[in-house]
LUMTISE-975539 format. One record per residue: residue in three letters; x, y, z of N, C-alpha, C, O, CB in turn. Coordinates in steps of 0.1 Angstrom, whole numbers. Glycine has a CB too. Example, Ala and Ser with C-alpha at 12.3 -4.5 7.8 and 13.67 -1.06 7.14 Angstrom:
BEGIN
("ala",(132,-57,78),(123,-45,78),(132,-33,78),(142,-33,85),(113,-45,90))
("ser",(128,-22,71),(137,-11,71),(129,0,79),(134,11,80),(141,-6,57))
REM end
This chain:
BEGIN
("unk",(139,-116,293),(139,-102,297),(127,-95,290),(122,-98,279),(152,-94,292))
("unk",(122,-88,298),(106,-79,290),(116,-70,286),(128,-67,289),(88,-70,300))
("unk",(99,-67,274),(104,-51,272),(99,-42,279),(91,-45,289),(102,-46,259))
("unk",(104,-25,275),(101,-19,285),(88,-12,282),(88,-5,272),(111,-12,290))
("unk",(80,-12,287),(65,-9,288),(60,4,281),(51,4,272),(60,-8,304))
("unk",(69,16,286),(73,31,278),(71,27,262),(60,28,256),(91,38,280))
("unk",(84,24,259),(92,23,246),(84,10,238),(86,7,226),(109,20,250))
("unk",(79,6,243),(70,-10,234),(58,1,232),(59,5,220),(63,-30,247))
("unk",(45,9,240),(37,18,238),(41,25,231),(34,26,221),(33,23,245))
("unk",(53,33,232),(52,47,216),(52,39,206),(44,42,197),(65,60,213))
("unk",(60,31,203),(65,24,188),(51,18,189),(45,22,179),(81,12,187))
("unk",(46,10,195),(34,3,192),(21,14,186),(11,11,178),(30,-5,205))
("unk",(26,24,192),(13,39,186),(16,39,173),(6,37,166),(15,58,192))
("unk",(26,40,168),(30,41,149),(23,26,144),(26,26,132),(52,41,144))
("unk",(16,16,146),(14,10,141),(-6,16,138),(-12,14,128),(21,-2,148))
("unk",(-10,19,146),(-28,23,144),(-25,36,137),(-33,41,128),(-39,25,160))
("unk",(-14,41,140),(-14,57,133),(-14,55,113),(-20,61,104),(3,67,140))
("unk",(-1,42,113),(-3,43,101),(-16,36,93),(-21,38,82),(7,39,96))
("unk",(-18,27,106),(-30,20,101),(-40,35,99),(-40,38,87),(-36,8,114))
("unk",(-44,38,103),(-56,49,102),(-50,58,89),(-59,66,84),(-57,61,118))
("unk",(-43,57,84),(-35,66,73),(-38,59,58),(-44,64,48),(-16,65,77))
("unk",(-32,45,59),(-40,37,53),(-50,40,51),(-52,50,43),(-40,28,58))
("unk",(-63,34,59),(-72,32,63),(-84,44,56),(-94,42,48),(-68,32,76))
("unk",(-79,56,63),(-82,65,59),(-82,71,42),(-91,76,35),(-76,69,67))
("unk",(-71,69,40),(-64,72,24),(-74,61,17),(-77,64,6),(-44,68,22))
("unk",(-78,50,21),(-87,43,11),(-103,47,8),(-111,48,-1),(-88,30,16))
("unk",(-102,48,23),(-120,49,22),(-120,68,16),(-130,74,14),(-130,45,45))
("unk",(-109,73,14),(-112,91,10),(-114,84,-7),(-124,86,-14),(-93,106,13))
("unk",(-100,77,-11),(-98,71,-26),(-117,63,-30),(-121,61,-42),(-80,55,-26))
("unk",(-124,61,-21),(-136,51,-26),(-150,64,-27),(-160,62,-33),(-140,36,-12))
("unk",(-146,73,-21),(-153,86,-26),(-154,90,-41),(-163,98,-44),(-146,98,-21))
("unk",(-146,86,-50),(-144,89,-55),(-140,79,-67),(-143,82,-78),(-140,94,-50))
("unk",(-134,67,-63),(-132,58,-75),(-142,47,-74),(-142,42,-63),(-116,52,-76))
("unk",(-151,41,-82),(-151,30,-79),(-145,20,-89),(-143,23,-101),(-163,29,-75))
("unk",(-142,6,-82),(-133,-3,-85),(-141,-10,-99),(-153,-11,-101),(-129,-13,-71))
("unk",(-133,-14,-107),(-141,-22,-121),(-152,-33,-116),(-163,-33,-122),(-128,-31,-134))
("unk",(-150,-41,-109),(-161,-50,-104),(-158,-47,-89),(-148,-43,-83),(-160,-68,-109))
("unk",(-172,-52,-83),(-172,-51,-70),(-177,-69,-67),(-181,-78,-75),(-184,-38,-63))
("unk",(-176,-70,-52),(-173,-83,-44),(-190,-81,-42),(-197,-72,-37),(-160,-83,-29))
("unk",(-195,-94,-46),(-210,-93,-38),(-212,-94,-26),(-202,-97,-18),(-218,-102,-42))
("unk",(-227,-92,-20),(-223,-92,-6),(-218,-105,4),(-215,-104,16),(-233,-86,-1))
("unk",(-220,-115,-4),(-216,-128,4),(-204,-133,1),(-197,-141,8),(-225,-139,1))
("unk",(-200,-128,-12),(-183,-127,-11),(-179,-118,-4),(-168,-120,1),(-176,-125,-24))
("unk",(-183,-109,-3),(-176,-98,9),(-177,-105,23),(-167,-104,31),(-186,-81,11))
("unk",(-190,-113,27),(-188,-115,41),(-176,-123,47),(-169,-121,57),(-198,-121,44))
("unk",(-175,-137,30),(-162,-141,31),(-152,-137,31),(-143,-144,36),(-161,-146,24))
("unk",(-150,-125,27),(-133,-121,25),(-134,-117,40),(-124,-119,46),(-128,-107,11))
("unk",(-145,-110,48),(-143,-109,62),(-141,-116,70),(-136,-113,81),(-150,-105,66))
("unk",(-144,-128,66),(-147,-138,80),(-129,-146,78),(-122,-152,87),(-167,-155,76))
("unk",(-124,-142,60),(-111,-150,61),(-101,-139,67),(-97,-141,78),(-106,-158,47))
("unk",(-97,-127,60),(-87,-120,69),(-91,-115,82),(-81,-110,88),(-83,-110,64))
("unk",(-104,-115,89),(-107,-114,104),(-104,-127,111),(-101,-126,123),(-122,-110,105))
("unk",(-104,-139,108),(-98,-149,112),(-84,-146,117),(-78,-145,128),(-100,-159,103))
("unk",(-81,-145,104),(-66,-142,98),(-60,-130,111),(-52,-133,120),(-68,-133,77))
("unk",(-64,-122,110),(-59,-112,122),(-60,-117,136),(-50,-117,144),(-68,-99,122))
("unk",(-72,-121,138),(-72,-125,151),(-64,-136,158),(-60,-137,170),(-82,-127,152))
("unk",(-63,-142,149),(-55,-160,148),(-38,-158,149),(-30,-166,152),(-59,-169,129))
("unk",(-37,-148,147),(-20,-146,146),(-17,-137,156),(-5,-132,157),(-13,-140,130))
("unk",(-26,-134,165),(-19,-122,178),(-15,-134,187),(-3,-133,191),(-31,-108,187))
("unk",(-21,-145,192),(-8,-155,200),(2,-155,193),(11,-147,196),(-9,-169,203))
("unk",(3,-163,185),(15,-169,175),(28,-158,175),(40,-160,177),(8,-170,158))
("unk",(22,-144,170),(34,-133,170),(33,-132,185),(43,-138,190),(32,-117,160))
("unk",(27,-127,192),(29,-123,205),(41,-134,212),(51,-128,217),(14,-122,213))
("unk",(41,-146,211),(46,-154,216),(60,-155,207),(70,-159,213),(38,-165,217))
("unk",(61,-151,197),(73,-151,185),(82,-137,191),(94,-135,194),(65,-148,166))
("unk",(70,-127,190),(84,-115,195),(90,-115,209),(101,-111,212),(79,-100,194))
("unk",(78,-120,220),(86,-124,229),(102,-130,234),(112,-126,241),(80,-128,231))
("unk",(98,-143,223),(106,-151,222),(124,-144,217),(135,-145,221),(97,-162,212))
("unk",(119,-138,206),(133,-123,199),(132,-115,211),(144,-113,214),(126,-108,180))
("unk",(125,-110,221),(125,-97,226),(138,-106,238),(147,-100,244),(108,-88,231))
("unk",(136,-120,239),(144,-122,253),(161,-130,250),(168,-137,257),(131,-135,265))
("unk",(164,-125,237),(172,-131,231),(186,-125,238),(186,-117,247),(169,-129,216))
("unk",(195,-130,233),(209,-120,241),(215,-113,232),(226,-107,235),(222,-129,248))
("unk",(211,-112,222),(223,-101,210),(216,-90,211),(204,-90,213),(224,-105,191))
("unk",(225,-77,211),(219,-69,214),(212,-59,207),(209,-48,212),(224,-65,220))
("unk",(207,-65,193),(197,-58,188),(183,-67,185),(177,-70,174),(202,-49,176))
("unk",(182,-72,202),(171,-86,202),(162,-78,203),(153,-80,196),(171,-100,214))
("unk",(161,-67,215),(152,-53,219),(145,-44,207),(133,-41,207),(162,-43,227))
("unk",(155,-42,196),(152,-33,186),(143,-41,177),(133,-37,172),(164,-28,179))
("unk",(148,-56,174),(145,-64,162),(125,-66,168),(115,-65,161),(159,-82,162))
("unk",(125,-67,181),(112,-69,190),(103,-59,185),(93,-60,178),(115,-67,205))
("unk",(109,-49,192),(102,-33,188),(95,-28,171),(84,-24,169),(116,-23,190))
("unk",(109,-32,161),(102,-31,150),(91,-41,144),(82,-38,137),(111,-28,142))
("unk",(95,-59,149),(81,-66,146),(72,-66,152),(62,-73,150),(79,-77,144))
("unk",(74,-57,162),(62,-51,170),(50,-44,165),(38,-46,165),(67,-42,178))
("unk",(60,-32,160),(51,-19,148),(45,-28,134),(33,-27,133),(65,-5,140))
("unk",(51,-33,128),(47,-43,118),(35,-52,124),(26,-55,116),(61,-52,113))
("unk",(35,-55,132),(26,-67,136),(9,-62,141),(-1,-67,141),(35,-77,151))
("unk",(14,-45,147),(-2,-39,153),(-4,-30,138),(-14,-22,138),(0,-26,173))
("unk",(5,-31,125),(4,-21,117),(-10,-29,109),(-20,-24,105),(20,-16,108))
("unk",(-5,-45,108),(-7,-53,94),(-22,-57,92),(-26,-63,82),(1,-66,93))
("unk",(-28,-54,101),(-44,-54,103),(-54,-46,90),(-64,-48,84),(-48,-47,118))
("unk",(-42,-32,90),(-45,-22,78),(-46,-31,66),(-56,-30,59),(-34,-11,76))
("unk",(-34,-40,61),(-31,-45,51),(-44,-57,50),(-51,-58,40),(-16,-49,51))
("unk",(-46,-64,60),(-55,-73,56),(-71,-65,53),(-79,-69,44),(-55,-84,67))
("unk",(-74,-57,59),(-88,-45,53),(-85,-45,42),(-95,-50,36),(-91,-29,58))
("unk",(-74,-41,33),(-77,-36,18),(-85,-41,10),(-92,-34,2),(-67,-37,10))
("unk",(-85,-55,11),(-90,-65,1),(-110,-56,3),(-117,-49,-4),(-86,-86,7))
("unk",(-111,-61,11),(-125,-58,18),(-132,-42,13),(-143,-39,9),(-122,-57,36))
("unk",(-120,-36,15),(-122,-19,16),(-119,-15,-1),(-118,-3,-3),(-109,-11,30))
("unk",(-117,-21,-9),(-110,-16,-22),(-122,-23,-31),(-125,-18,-42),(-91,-23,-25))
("unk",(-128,-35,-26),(-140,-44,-35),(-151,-49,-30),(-157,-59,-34),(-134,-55,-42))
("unk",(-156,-39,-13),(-167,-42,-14),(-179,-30,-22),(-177,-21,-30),(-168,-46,1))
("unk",(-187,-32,-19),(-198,-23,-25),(-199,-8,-11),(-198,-8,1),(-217,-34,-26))
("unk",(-200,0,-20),(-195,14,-15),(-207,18,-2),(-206,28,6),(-195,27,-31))
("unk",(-215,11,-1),(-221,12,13),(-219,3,26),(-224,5,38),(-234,10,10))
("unk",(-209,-6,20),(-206,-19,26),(-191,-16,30),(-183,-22,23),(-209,-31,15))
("unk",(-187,-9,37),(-171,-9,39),(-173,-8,53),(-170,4,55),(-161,4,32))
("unk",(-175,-12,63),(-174,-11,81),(-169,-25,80),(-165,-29,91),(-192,-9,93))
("unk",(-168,-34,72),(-163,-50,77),(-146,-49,77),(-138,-52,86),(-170,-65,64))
("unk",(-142,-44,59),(-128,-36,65),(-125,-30,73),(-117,-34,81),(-122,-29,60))
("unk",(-130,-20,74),(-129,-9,86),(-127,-15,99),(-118,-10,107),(-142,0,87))
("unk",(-136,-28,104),(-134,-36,117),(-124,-42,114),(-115,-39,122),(-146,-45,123))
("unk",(-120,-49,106),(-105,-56,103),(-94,-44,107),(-87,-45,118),(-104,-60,85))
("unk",(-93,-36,100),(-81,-26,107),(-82,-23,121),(-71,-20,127),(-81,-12,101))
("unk",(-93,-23,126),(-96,-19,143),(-89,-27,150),(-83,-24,160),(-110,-20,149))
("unk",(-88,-42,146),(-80,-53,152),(-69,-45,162),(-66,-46,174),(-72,-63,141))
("unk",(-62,-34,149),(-47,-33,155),(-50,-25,170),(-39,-22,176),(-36,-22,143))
("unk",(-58,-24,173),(-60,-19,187),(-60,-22,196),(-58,-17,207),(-66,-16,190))
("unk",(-65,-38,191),(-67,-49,201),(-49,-53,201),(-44,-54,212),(-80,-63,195))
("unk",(-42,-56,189),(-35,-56,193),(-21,-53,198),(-11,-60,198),(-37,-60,192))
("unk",(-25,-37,203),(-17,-30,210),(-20,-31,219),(-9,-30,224),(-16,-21,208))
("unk",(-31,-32,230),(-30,-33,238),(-24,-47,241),(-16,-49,250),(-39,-29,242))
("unk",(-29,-58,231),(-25,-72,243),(-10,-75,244),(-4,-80,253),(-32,-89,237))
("unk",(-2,-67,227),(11,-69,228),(16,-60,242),(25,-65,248),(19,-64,213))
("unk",(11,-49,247),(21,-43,256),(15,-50,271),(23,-50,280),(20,-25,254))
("unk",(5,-54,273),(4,-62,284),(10,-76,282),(12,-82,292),(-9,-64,289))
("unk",(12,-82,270),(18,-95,272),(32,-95,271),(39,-103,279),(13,-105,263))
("unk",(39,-87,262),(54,-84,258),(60,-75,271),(73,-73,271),(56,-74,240))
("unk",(53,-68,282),(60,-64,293),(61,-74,304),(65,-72,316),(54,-52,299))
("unk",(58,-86,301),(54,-97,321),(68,-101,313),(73,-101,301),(32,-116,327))
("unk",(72,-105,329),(85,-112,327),(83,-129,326),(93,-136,325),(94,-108,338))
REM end
């Protein structure tokens, strides 16, 4: 059974919203604090290239996982879907921190593209989690 296309889109909006909240709330906190050591710039590229992997690499895997819950028969297979839904377009935020908390304070767009992920995958969860 899909889900339904409506209700997978709003709940999936709370996932970039908090992401941006996040997101947001860090890069205001880097105005202002900076961290006791910073990440040089080639350790920074690294920490990008591993949780940008990292993000990108796990939208089959879950997409194909919540599906799998969303077509289940108990009947909070729909809900259980829905909320690792929000968790799953949220967690892109969580992997930026590293990036965004210890790169050098001119250097923060590589987190910043890490959290953007969740966009990507809002859209692909609601075109892939609605086909039957």
């Amino acid at each position: 059974m899909a889900v339904n296309r409506t209700r997978l889109a709003l709940s999936g909006l709370a996932g970039p919203a908090g992401n941006a909240l996040l997101v947001g709330g860090v890069l205001r906190l880097r105005q202002t604090w900076q961290p006791p050591f910073q990440l040089s710039t080639a350790l920074t590229w690294a920490v990008f290239a591993f949780f940008m992997g990292l993000a990108l690499l796990e939208i089959p895997v879950m997409l194909y996982g919540l599906k799998k819950i969303a077509a289940g028969q108990q009947p909070a297979a729909q809900t259980v879907a829905l909320l690792g839904y929000v968790a799953f377009v949220f967690f892109p935020g969580v992997y930026a921190l590293p990036s965004l908390l210890l790169a050098e304070a001119g250097f923060l767009w590589p987190g910043t593209l890490i959290a953007a992920t969740s966009l990507l995958r809002l859209v692909a969860g609601t075109i892939y989690l609605t086909r039957e």
